[in-house]
N, C-alpha and C positions, 0 to 999 in steps of 0.2 A: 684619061687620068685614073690612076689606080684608087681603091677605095681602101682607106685606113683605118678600116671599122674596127679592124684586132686591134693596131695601135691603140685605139681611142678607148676600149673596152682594158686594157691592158693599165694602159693608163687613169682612169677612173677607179680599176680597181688597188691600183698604189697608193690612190690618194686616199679609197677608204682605209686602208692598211696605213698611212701615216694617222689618220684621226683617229682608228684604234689606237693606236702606241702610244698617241699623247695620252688618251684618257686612260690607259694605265700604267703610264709615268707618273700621270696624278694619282692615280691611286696607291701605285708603289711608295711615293715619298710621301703621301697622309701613313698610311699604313708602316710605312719601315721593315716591311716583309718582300724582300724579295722574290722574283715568281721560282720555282721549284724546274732547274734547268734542264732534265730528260722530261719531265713530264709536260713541261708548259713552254720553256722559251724553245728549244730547240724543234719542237714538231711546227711551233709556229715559224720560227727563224724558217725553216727548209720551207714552207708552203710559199714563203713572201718571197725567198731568193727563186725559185722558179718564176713566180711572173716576173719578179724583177728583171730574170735573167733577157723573157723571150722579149719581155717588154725594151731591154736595150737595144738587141736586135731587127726590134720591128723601126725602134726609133733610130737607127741607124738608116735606117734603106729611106724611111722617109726624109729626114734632112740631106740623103742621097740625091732623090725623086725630086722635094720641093725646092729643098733649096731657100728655106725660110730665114728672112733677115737678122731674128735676135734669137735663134738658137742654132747652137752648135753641138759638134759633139764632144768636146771637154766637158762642154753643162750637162748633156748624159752621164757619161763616167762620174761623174762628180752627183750628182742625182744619186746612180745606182750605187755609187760606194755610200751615200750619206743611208737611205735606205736600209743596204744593209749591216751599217753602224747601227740604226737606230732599232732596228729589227730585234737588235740582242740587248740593248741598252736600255732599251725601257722597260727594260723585268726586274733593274737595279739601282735602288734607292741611292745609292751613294754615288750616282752617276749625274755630273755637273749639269744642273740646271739652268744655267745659260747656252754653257755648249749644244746643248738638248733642243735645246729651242729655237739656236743659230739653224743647226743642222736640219730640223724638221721645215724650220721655215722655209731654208732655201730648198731642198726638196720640193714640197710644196709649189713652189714658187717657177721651179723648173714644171713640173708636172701640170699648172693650171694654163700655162704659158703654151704649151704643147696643147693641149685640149682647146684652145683659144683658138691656135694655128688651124689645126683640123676642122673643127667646127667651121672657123672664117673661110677656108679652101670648099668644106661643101656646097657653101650658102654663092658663090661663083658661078 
């Protein structure tokens, strides 16, 4: 059995990159200053689409490999697109705070979902 230690670390690291974005979603809509876009959203947008990117791929070959019951790969795509929605949307306050929330959660929710899978395939 292959070891999905990148996935897992890939993954981990998206999920702290979503709980960065929310706490400065909040901070964007207290403040009403948007983040300043060469200097702050776009260095971070590119750093988050890179793992994002390797991270779809790694998650690809493992729902290949395992073959896991409640994910697929729609829920990836759908993950990496919300991701890098939110990547850029939380530098701007007039950016819908439910949508925000929809989006981050489900993220989220793909992301812990995967870490759960892996984790549960080691402990096998």
């Amino acid at each position: 059995m292959k070891d999905y230690y990148e996935l897992l670390q890939l993954t981990k690291k998206l999920l702290s990159y979503a709980d960065t974005l929310l706490m400065k979603y909040l901070e964007v809509r207290e403040t009403g200053k948007s983040g300043d876009f060469f200097g702050e959203v776009k260095p971070f947008a590119d750093e988050v689409k890179e793992v994002n990117d390797a991270w779809k791929k790694e998650a690809y070959e493992w729902i290949k490999d395992v073959r896991p019951k409640n994910i697929y790969n729609q829920q990836i795509d759908s993950a990496y697109e919300h991701i890098e929605t939110i990547s850029v949307q939380a530098f701007f306050p007039n950016t819908s705070r439910s949508r925000f929330n929809d989006v981050i959660a489900s993220a989220k929710f793909i992301l812990t979902t995967i870490i759960h899978g892996i984790e549960g395939e080691s402990l096998k």
